[in-house]
C-alpha positions as CSV (number, residue, x, y, z in Angstrom):
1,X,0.0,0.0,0.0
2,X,1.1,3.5,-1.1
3,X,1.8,6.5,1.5
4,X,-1.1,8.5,0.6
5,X,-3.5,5.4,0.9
6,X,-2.0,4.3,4.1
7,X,-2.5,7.8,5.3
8,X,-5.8,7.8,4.7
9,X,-6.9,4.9,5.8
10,X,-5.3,5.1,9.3
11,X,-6.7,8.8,9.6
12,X,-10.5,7.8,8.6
13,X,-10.6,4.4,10.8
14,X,-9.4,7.0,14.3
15,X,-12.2,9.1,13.2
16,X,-14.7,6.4,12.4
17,X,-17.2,4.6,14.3
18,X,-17.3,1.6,12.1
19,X,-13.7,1.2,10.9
20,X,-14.1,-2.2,9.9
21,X,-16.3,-0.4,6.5
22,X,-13.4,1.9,5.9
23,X,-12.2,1.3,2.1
24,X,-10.2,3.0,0.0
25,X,-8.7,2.4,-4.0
26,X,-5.9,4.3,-5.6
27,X,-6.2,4.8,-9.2
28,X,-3.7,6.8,-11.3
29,X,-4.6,8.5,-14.7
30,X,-3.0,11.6,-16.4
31,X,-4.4,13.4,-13.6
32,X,-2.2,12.1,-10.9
33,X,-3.6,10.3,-8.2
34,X,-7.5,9.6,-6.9
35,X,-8.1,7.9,-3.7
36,X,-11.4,6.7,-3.3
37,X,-13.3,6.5,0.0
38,X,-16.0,4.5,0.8
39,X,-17.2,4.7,4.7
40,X,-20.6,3.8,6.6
41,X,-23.6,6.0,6.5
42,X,-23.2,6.5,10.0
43,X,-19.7,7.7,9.5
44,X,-20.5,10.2,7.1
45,X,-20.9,13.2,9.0
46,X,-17.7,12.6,11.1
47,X,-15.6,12.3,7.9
48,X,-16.8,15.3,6.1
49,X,-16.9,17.6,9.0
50,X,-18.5,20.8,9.6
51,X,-18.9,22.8,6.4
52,X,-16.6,20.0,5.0
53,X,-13.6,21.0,7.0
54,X,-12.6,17.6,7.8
55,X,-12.6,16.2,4.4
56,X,-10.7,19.7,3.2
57,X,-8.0,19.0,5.8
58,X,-7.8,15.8,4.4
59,X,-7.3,16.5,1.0
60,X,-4.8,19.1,2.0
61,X,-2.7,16.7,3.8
62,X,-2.4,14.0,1.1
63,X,-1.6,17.2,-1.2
64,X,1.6,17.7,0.6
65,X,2.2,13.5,1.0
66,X,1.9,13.7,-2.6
67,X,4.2,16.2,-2.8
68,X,6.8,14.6,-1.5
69,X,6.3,11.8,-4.4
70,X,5.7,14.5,-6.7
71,X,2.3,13.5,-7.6
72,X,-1.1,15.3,-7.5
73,X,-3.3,13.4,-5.1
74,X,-6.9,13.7,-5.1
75,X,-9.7,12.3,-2.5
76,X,-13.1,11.1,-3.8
77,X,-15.5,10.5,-1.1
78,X,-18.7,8.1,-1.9
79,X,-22.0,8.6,-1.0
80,X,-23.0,6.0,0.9
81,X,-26.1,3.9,-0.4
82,X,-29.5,5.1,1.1
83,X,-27.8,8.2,1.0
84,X,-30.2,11.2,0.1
85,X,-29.2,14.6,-1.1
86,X,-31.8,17.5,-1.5
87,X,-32.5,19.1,-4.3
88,X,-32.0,22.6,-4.5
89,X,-36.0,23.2,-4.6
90,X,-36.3,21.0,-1.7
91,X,-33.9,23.0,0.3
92,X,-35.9,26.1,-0.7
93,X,-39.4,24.5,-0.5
94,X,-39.0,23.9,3.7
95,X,-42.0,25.0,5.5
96,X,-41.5,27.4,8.7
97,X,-42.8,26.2,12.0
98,X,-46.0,28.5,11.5
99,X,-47.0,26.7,7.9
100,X,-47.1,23.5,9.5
101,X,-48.9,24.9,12.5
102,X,-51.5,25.8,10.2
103,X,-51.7,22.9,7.9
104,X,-52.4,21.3,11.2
């Protein structure tokens, strides 16, 4: 296992609550290099962070492992399955506490 992968996967299993679903594949193209990350639902929100800052800090680390191998290193993280994201009109279409006071 490379470096960056190793890296990765130590980090993500101390952070997660289910290390045992921690996986990760390194790939290289004309890009450089993409790690893949694949965690548990649960372990989602840990791994990304607040406003993402965990996952930034992440990818800035394996920037500066790569660095050192003179590659460009990239993090993908998957969404989990049963993962949902909201659309941007269901973001805008939540209902205040008074519209479902009244629905009521």
């Amino acid at each position: 296992m490379e470096p960056d992968q190793a890296f990765l996967e130590y980090a993500v299993k101390a952070l997660a609550i289910h290390p045992e679903s921690v996986e990760t594949t390194r790939t290289i193209d004309q890009m450089g290099v993409l790690l893949t990350l694949t965690v548990h639902p649960e372990d989602m929100g840990k791994i990304i962070g607040k406003s993402g800052k965990t996952a930034e800090a992440l990818r800035i680390l394996l920037r500066v492992i790569g660095m050192k191998g003179n590659a460009r290193v990239n993090l993908k993280i998957n969404e989990p399955v049963g993962g949902k994201r909201l659309s941007l009109q269901e973001v805008h279409s939540t209902k205040t506490v008074d519209q479902v006071v009244e629905e009521l």
